[in-house]
MDTraj code that builds the backbone (N, CA, C; nanometers):
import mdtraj as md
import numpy as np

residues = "UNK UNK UNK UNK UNK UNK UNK UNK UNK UNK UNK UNK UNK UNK UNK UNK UNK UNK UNK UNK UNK UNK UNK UNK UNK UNK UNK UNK UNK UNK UNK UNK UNK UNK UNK UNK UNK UNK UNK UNK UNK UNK UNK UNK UNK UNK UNK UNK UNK UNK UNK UNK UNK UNK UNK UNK UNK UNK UNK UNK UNK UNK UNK UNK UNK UNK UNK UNK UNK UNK UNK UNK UNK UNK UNK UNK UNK UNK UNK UNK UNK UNK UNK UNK UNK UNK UNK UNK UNK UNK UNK UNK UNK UNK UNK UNK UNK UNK UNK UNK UNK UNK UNK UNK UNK UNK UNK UNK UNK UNK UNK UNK UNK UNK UNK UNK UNK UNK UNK UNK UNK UNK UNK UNK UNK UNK UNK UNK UNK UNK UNK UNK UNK UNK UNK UNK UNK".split()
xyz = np.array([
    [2.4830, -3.9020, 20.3366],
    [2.3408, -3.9128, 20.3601],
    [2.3161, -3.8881, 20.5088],
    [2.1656, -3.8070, 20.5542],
    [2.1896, -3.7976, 20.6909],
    [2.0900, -3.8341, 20.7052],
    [2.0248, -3.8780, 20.8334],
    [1.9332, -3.9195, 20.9292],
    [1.8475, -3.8249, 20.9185],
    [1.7142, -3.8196, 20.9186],
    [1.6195, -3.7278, 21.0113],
    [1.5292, -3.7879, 21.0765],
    [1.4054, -3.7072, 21.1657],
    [1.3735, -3.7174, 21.2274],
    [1.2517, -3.6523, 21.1665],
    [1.0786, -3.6983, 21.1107],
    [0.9864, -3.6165, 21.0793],
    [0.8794, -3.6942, 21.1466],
    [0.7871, -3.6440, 21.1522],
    [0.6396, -3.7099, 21.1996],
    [0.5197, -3.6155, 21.1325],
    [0.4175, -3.6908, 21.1295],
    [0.2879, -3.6541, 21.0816],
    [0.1799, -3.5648, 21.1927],
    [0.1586, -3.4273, 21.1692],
    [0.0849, -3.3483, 21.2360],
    [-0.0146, -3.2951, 21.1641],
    [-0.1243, -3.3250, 21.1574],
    [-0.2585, -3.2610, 21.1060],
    [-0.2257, -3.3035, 20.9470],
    [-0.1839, -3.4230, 20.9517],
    [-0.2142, -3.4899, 20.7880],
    [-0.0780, -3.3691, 20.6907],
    [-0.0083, -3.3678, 20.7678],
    [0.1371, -3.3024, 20.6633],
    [0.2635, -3.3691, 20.7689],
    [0.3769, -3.3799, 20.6473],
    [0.4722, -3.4170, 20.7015],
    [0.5735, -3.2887, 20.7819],
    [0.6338, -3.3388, 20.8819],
    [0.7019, -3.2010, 20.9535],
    [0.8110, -3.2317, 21.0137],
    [0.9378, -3.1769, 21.0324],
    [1.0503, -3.2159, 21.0796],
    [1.0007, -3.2557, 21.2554],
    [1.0835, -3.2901, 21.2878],
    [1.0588, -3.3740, 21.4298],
    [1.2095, -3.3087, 21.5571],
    [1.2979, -3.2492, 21.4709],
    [1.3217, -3.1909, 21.5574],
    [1.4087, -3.0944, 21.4762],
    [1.5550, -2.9810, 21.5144],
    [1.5769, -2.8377, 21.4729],
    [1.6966, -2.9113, 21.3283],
    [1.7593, -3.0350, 21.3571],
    [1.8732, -3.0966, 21.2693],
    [1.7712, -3.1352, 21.1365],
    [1.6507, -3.2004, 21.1261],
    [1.5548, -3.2094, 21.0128],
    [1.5122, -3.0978, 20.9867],
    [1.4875, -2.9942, 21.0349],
    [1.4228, -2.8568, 20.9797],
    [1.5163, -2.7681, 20.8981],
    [1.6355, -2.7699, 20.9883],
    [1.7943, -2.6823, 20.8945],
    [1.7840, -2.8108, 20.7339],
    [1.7727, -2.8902, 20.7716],
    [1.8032, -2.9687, 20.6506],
    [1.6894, -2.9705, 20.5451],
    [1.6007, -2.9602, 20.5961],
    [1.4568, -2.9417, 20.4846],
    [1.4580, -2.8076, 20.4638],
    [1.4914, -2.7010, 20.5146],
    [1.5190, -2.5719, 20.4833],
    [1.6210, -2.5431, 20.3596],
    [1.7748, -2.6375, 20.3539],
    [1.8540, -2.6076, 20.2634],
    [1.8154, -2.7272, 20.1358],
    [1.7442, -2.7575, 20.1445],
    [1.6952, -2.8395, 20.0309],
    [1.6504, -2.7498, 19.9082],
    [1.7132, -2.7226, 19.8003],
    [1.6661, -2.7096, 19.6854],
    [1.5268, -2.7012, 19.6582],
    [1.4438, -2.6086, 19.5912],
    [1.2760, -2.6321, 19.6001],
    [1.2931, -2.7314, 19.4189],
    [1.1781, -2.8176, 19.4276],
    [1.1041, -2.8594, 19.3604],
    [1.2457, -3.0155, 19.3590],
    [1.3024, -3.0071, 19.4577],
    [1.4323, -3.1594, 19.4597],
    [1.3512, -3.2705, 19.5141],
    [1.3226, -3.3847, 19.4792],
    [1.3069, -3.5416, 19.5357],
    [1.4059, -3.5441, 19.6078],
    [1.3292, -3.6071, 19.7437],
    [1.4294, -3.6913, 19.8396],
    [1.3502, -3.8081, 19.8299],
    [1.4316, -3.9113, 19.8571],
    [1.3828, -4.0094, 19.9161],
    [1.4249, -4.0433, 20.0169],
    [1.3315, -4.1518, 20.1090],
    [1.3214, -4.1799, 20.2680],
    [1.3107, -4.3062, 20.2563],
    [1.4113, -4.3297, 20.3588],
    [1.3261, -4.4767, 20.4306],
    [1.3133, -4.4861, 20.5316],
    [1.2082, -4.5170, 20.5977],
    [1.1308, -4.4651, 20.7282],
    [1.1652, -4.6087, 20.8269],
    [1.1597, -4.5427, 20.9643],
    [1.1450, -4.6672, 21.0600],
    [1.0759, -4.5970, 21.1708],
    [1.0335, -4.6255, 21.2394],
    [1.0395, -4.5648, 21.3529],
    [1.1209, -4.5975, 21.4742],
    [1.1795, -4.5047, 21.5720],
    [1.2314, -4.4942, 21.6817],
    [1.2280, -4.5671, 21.7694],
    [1.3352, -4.6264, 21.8373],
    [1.2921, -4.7181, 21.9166],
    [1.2047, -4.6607, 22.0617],
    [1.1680, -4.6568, 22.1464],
    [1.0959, -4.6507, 22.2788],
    [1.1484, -4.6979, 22.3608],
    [1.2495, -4.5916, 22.4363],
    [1.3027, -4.6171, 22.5484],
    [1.2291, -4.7073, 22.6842],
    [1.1653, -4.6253, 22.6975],
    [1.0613, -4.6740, 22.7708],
    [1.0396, -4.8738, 22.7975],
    [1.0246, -4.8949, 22.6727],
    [1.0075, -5.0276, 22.6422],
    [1.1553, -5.1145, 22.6385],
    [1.2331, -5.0779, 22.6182],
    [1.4221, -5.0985, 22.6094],
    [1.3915, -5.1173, 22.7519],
    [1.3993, -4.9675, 22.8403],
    [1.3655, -5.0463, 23.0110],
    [1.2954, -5.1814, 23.0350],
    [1.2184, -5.1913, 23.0381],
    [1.1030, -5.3014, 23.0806],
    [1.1620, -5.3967, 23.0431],
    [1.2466, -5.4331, 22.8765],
    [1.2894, -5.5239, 22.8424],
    [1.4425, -5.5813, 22.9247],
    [1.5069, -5.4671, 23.0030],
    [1.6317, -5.5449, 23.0984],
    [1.5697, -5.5197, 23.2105],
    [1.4363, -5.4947, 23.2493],
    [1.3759, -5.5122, 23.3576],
    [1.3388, -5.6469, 23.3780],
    [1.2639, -5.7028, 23.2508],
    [1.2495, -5.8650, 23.2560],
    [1.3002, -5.9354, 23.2323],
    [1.4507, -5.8974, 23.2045],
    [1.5501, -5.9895, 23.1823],
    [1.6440, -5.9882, 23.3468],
    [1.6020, -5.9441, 23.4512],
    [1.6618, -5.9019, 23.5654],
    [1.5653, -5.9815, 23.6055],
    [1.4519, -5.9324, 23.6330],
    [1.3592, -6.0258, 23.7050],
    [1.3880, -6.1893, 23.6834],
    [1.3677, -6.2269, 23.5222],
    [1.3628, -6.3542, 23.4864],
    [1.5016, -6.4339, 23.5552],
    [1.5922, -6.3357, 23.4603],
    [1.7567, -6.3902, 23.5425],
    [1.7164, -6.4626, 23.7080],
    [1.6887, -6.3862, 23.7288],
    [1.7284, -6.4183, 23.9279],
    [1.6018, -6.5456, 23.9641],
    [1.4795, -6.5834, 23.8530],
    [1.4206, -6.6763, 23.8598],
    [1.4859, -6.8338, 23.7943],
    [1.5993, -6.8144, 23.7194],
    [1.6502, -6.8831, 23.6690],
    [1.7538, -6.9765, 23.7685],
    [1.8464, -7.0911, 23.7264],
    [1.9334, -7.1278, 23.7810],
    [2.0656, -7.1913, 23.7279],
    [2.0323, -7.1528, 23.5777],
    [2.0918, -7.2340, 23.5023],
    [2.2166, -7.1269, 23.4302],
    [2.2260, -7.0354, 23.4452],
    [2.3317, -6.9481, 23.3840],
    [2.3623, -6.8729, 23.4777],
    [2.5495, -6.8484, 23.4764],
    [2.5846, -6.7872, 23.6080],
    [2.6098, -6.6071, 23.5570],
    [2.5603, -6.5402, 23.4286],
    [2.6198, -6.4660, 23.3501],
    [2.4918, -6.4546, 23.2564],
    [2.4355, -6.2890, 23.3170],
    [2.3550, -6.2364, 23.2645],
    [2.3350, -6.2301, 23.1060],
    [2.4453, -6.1865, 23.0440],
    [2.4821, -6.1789, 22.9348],
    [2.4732, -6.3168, 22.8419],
    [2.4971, -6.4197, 22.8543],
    [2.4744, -6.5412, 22.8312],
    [2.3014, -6.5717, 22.8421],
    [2.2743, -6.5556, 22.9792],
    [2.1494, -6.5159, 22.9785],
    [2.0441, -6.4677, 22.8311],
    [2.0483, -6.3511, 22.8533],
    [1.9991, -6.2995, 22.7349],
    [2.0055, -6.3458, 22.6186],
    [2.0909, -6.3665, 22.5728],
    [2.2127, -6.4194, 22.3730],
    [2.1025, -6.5516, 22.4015],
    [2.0984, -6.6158, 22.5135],
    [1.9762, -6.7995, 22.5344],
    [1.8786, -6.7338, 22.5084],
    [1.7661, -6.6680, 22.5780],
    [1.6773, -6.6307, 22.5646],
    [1.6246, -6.5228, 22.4492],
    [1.6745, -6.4739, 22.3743],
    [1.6856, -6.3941, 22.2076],
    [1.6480, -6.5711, 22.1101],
    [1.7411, -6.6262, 22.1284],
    [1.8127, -6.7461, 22.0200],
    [1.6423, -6.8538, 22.0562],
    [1.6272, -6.8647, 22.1879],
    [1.5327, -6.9556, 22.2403],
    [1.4170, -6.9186, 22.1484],
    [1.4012, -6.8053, 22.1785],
    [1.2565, -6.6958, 22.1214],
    [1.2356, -6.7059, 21.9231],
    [1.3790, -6.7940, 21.8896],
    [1.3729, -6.7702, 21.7679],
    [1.4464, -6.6490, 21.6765],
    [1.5086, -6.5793, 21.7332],
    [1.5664, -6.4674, 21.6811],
    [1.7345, -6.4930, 21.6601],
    [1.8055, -6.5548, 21.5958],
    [1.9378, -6.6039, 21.5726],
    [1.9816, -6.5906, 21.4072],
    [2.1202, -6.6028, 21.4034],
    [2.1521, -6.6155, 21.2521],
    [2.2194, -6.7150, 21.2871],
    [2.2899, -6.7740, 21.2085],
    [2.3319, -6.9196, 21.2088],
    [2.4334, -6.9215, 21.0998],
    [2.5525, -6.9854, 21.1077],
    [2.6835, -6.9128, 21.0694],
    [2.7722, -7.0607, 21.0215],
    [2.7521, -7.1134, 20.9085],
    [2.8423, -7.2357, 20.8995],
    [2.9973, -7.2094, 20.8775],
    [3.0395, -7.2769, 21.0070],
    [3.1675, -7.2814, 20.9756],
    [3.2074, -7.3459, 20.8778],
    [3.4042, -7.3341, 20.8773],
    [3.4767, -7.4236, 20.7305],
    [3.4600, -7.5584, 20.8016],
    [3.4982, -7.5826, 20.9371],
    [3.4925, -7.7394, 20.9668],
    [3.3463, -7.8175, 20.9878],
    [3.2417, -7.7405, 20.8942],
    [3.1125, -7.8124, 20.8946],
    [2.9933, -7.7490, 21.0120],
    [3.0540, -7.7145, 21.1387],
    [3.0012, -7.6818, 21.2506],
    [2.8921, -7.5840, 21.2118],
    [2.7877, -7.5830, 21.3191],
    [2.6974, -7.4792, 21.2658],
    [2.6888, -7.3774, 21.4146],
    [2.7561, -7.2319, 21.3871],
    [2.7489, -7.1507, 21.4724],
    [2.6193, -7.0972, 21.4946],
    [2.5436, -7.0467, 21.6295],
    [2.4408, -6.9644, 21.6099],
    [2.4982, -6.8736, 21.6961],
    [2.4108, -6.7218, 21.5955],
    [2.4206, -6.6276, 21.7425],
    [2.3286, -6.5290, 21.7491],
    [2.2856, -6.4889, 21.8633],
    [2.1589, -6.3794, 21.9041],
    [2.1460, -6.2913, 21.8310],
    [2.0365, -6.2351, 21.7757],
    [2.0270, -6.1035, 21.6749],
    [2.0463, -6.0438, 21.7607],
    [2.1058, -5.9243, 21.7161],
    [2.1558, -5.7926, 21.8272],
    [2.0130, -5.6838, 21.8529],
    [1.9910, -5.6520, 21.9698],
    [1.8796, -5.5561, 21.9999],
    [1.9218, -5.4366, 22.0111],
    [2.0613, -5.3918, 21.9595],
    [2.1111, -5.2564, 21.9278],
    [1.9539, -5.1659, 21.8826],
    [2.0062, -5.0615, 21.8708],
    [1.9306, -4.9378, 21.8982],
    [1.9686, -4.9355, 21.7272],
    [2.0734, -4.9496, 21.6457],
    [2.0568, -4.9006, 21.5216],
    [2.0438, -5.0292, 21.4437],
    [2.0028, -5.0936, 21.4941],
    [2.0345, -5.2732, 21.4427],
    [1.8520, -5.3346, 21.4425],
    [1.7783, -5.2331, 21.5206],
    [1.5985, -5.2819, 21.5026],
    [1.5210, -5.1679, 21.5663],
    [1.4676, -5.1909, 21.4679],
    [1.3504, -5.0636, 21.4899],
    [1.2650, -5.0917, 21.6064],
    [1.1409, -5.0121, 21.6430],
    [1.0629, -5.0487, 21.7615],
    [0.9530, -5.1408, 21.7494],
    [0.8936, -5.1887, 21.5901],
    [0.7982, -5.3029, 21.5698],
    [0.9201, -5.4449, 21.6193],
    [1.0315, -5.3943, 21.5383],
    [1.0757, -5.5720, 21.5634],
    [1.0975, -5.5703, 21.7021],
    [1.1545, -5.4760, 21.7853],
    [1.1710, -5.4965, 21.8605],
    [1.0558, -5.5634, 21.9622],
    [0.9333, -5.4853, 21.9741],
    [0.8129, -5.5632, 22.0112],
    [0.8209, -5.6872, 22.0439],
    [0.8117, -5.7782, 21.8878],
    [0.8058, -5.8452, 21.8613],
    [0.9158, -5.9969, 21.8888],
    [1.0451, -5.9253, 21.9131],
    [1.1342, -5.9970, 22.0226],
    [1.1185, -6.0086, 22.1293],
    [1.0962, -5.8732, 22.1933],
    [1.0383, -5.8676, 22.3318],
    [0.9287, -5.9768, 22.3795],
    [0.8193, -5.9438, 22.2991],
    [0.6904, -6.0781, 22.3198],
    [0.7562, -6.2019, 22.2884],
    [0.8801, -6.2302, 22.2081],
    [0.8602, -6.3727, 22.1735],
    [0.9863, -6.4595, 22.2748],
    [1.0603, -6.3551, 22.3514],
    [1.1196, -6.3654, 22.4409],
    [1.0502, -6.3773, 22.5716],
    [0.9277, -6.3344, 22.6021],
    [0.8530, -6.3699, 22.7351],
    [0.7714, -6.4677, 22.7153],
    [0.7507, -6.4901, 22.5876],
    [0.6701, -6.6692, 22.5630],
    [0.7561, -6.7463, 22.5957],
    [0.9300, -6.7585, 22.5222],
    [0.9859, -6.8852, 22.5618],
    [1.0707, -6.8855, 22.6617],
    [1.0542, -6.7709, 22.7625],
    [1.0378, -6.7377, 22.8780],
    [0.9797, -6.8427, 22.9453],
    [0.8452, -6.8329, 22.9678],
    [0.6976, -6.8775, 23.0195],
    [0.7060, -7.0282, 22.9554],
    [0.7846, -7.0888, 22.8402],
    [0.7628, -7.2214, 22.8223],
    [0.8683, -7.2889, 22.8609],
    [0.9638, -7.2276, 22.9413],
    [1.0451, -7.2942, 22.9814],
    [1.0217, -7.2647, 23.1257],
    [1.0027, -7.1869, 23.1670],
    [1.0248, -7.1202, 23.3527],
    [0.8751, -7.1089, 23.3984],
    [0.7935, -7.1670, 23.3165],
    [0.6115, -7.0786, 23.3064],
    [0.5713, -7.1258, 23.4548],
    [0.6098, -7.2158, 23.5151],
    [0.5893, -7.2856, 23.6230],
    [0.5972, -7.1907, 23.7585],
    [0.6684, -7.0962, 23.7378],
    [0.7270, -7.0103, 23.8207],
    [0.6522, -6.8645, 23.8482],
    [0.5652, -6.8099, 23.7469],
    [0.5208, -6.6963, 23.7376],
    [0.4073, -6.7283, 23.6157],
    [0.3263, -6.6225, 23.5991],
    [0.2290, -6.6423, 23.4940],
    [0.2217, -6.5572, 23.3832],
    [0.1857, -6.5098, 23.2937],
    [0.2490, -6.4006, 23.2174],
    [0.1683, -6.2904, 23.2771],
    [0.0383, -6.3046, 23.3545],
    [-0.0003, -6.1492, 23.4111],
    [0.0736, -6.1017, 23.5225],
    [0.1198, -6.1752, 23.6116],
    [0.2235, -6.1446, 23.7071],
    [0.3636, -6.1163, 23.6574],
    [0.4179, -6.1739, 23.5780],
    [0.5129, -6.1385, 23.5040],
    [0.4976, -5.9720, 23.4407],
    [0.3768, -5.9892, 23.3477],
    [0.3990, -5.8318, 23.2858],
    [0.3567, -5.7283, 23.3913],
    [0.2999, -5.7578, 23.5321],
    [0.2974, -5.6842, 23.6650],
    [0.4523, -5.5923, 23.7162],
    [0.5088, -5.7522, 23.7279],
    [0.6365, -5.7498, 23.7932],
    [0.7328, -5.6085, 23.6877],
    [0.6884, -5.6332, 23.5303],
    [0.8312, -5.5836, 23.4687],
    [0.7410, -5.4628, 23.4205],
    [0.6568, -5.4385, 23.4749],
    [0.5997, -5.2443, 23.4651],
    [0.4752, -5.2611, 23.3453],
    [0.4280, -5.3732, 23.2482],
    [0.3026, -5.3425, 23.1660],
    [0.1982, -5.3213, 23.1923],
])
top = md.Topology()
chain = top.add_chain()
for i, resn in enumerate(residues, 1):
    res = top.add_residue(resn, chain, resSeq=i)
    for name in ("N", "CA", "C"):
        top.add_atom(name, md.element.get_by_symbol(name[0]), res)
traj = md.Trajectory(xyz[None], top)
């Protein structure tokens, strides 16, 4: 099964770049495909998001390790799976913000819920309009 890439131009569907067009080209006429759609993540927004995790970091004092950093602030925001061990224990760990692991709504939507519990823990420090100043919104 392969990937493509299509978008909507003047109310028809259309390949999005030359790897979807060779492939809608060798398609059989009158064949069903089916799709399941996501959209792309937004680089753009991926920046901003280790932009405010740079900024926030260096407002912080409590983690010596960016990386740790982040995995707190994902889990804080609500975004975790939670993993029972055999000896009863209950593991948690950060949903991954991989590029093939969430589309660009969820991602959003981490993003925002990561600068709320941001702001309810550190809010003292910055405000969220200076904040979304600081990290380019």
């Amino acid at each position: 099964m392969a990937k493509i890439r299509i978008q909507k131009q003047f109310g028809q569907i259309v390949p999005a770049d030359e790897f979807a067009e060779e492939l809608i080209k060798a398609l059989p006429n009158n064949k069903v495909m089916e799709l399941n759609y996501s959209f792309p993540r937004n680089a753009g927004n991926h920046r901003r998001f280790f932009a405010f995790l740079n900024v926030t970091y260096d407002m912080q004092d409590h983690f010596d390790n960016i990386h740790h950093y982040r995995k707190w602030l994902i889990m804080k925001s609500g975004h975790y799976q939670t993993i029972q061990a055999p000896n009863g224990y209950t593991i948690f760990d950060a949903d991954s913000i991989a590029w093939d692991k969430m589309d660009e709504d969820r991602f959003r939507e981490v993003f925002n819920d990561c600068i709320n519990a941001f702001l309810s823990v550190f809010g003292g420090q910055i405000t969220r309009e200076a904040l979304n100043e600081v990290v380019g919104f």
